[in-house]
C-alpha positions as CSV (number, residue, x, y, z in Angstrom):
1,X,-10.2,-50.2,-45.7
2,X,-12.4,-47.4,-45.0
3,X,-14.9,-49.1,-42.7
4,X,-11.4,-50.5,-40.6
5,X,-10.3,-47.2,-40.0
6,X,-13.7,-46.1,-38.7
7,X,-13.9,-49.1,-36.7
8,X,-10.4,-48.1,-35.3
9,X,-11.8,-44.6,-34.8
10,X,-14.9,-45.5,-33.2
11,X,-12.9,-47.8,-30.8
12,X,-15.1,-51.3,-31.4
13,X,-11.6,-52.6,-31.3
14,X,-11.5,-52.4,-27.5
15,X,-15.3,-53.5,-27.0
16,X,-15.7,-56.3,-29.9
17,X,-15.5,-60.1,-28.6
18,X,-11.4,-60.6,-28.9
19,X,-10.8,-57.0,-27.3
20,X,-8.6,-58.7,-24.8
21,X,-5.6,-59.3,-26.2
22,X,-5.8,-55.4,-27.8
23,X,-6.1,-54.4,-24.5
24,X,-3.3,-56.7,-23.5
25,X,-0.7,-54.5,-25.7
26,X,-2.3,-51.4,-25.1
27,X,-1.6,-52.0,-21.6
28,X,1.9,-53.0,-22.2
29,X,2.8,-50.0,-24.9
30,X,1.2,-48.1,-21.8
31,X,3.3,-49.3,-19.0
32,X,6.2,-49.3,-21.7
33,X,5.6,-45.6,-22.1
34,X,5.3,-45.2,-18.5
35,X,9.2,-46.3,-18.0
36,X,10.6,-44.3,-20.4
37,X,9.3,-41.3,-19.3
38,X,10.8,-42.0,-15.8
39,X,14.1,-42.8,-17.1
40,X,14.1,-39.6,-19.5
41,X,13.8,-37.6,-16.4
42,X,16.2,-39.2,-14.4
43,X,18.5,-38.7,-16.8
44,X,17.8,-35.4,-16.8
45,X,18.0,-34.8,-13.3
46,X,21.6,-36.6,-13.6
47,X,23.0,-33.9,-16.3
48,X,21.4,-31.4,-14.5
49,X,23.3,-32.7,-11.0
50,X,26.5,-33.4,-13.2
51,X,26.5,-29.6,-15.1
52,X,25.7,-28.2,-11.3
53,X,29.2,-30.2,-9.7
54,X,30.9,-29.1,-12.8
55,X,30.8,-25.6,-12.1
56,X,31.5,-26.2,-8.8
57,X,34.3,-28.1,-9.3
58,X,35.6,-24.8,-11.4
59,X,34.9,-22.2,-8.6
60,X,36.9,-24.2,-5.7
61,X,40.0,-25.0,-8.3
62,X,39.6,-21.2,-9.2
63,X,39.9,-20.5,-5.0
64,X,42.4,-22.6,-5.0
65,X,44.4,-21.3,-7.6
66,X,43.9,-17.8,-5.8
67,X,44.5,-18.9,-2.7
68,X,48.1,-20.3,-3.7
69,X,49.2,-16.9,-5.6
70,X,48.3,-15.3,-2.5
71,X,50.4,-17.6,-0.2
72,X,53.0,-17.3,-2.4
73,X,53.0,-13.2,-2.5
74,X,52.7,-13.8,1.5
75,X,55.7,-16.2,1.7
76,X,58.1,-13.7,-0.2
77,X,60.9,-12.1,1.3
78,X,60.1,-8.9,0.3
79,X,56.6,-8.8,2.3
80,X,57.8,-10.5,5.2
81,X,60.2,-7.8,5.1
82,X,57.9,-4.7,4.4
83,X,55.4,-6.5,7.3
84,X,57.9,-6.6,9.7
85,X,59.1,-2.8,9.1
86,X,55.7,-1.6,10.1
87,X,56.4,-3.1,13.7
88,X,60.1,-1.8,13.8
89,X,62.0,-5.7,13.3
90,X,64.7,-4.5,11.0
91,X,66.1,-8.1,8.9
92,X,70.0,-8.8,10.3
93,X,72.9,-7.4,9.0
94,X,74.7,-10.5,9.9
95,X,74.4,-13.3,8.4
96,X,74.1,-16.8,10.3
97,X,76.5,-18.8,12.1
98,X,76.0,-22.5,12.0
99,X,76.3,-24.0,15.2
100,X,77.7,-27.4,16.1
101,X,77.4,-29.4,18.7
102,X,79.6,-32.6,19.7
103,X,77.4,-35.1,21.5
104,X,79.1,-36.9,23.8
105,X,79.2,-40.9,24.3
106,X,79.4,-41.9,27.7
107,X,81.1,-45.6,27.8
């Protein structure tokens, strides 16, 4: 047991007469390990891009959210009504008359 660990040590398991098919494996654990460090970082990138469009996603509903309450404060009566003093246009006293109109069919 001893002198197969220092064997394995030493390496004479790459250089002794059947050292092909150990190289064989070693070669395929390396190209295994290869992939899976490329696909760990991928992934990574992906949550990375995915956490990055998340907040993003949150700041433009946020605008929009603000931008709504702020059309809503414009479309109010009350500050189309304070707007419009500033330049003198008073709102009516009068309330509006509906207007009707007949249309004529010519036979």
């Amino acid at each position: 047991m001893k002198q197969g660990f220092y064997n394995i040590l030493r390496g004479k398991f790459l250089i002794s007469d059947d050292s092909f098919k150990n190289w064989r494996v070693i070669l395929f654990i390396s190209l295994l390990a290869l992939v899976m460090i490329g696909s760990s970082h991928s992934a990574d990138k992906k949550v990375h891009q995915i956490a990055y469009l998340t907040n993003q996603v949150k700041e433009l509903r946020s605008a929009l959210f603000d931008g709504r309450t702020e059309l809503m404060q414009l479309k109010m009566e009350s500050s189309i009504v304070e707007k419009m003093k500033i330049k003198g246009i008073m709102p009516s006293e009068i309330p509006p008359k509906k207007i009707l109109v007949k249309s004529f069919q010519e036979d």
